[in-house]
C-alpha positions in Angstrom: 31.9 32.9 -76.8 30.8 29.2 -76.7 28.5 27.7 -79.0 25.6 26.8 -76.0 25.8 30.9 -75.7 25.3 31.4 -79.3 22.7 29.1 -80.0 20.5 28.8 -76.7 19.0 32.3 -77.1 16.0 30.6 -79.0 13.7 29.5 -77.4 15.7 29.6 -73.7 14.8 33.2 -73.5 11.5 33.4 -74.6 9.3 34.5 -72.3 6.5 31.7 -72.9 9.2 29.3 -72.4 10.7 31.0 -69.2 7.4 30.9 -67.6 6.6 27.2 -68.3 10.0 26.8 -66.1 9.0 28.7 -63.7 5.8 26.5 -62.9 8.4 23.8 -62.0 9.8 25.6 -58.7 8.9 26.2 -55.3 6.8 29.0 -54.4 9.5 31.5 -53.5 11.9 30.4 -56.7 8.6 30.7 -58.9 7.9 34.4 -58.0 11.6 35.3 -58.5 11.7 33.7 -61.2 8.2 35.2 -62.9 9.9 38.2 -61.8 12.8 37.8 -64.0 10.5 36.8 -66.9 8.8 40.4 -66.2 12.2 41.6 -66.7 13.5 39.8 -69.9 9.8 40.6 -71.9 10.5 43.9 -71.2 14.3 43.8 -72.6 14.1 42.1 -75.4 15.2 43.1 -78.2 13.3 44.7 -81.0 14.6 43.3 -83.6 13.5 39.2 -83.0 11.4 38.0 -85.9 9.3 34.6 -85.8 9.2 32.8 -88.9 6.5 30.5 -87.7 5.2 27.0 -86.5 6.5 24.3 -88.8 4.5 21.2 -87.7 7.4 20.0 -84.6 9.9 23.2 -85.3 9.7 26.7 -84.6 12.1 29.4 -86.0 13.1 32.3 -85.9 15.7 35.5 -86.7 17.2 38.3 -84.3 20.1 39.6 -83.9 23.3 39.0 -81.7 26.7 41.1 -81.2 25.4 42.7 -84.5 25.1 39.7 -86.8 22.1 38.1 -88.3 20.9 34.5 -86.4 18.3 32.5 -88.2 17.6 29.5 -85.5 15.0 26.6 -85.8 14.0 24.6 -82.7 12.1 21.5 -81.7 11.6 19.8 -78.0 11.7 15.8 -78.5 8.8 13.7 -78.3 10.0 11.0 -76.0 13.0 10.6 -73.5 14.3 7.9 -71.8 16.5 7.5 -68.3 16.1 11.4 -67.2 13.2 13.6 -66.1 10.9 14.7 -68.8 10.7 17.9 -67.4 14.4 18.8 -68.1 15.0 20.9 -71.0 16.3 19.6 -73.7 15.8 20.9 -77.8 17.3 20.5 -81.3 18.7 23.6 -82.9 20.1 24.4 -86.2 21.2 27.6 -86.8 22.7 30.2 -89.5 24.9 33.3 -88.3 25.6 35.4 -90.9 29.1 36.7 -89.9 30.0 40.3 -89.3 33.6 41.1 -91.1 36.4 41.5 -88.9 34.5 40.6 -85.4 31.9 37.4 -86.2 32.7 34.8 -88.3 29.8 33.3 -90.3 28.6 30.0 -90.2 26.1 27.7 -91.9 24.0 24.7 -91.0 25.3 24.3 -87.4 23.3 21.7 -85.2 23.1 21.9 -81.7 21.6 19.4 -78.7 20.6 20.2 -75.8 20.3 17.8 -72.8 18.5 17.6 -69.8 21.7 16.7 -68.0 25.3 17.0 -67.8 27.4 14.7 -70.1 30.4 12.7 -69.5 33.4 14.5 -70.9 35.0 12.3 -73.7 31.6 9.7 -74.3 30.3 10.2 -78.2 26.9 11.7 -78.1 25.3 9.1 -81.1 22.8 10.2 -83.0 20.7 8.1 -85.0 18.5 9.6 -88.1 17.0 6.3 -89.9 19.7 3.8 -91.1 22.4 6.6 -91.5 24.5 7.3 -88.3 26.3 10.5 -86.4 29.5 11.0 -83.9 29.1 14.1 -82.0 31.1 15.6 -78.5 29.7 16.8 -75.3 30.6 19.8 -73.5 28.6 20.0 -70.3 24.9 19.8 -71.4 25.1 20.5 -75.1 26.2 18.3 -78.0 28.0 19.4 -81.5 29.5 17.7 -84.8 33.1 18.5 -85.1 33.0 19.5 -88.7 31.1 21.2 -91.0 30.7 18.7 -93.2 29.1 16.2 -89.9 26.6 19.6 -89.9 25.7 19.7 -93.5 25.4 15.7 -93.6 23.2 15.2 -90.1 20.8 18.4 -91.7 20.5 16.5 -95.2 19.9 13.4 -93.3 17.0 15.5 -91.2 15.1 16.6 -94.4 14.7 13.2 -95.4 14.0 11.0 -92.1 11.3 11.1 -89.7 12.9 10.8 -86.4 16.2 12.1 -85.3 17.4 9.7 -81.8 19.9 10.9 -79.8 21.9 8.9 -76.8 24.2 9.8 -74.3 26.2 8.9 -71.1 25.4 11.3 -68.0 28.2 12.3 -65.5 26.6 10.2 -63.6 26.8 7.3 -66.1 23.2 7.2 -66.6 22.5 6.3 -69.7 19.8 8.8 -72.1 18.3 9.3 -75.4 15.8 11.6 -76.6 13.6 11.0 -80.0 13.0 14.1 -82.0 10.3 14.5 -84.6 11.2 15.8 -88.0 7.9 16.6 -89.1 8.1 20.3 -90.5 12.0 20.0 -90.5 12.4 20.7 -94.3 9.7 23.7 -93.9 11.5 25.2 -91.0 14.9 25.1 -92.7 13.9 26.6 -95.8 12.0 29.5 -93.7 15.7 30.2 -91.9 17.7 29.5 -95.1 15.5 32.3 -97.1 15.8 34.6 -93.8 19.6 34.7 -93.9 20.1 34.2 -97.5 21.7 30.7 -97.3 21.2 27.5 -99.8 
């Protein structure tokens, strides 16, 4: 299962967020598209929990392949060299493993980009004076270690803008600013949800 699976589920499949993408297409896409939003509201699953509006982050828990998710989210405030209308969000995420199927893990940050980035370019990441290395796979971004996780997220708490670059396949250059107002209150919400310091 790859990591874009595991951690796009918040908010890519929220219904308040599919419909805002639906508003985007052409007529005929739009109403198949509402119609698939019709669809996913009425699947989904029970046991999804919203820990609340953190200033610029959302979070929330539910549940996947049987384990425990508890995901925080934030769309950036400003974007440069791509269309604003693209999707693109912060995540960082806890997965409490399930023994002998899921393995758990901690802290894990996750970007999404409005485009598709070149294979082998860094993806930088910029969080006041302190400095981050991450690889692309398609449209997402991820540290390499777990240590690169834990270190960007206790960089996150303190700073006030996270600013992320990257090279498109196209080699378009493009960076997004994130705001980390409400950052520490929406990781402590999904650190006390799932148990984790």
């Amino acid at each position: 299962m790859s990591r874009s699976f595991m951690y796009c589920s918040p908010p890519c499949l929220r219904p308040s967020y599919l419909r805002s993408s639906c508003l985007r297409l052409s007529a005929l896409a739009a109403w198949l598209c509402f119609a698939f939003v019709a669809l996913a509201v009425d699947t989904a699953p029970a046991d999804e929990r919203v820990l609340g509006q953190f200033t610029d982050w959302e979070a929330m828990t539910y549940r996947e392949d049987g384990g425990l998710v508890c995901s925080m989210w934030s769309a950036p405030i400003d974007a440069t060299g791509i269309d604003r209308d693209r999707p693109a969000h912060a995540y960082v995420a806890h997965r409490v493993g399930v023994p002998g199927k899921i393995p758990a893990s901690y802290h894990t940050v996750t970007l999404e980009f409005g485009a598709a980035l070149k294979s082998g370019r860094a993806v930088k990441g910029k969080v006041g004076s302190q400095r981050f290395e991450l690889y692309a796979d398609d449209n997402w971004a991820w540290n390499r270690f777990r240590k690169e996780d834990r270190r960007l997220v206790r960089a996150m708490r303190a700073g006030a803008t996270l600013i992320v670059s990257a090279t498109t396949v196209d080699d378009e250059p493009i960076s997004y600013t994130y705001s980390l107002s409400g950052f520490t209150a929406a990781h402590k919400a999904i650190g006390k949800a799932c148990d984790v310091n």
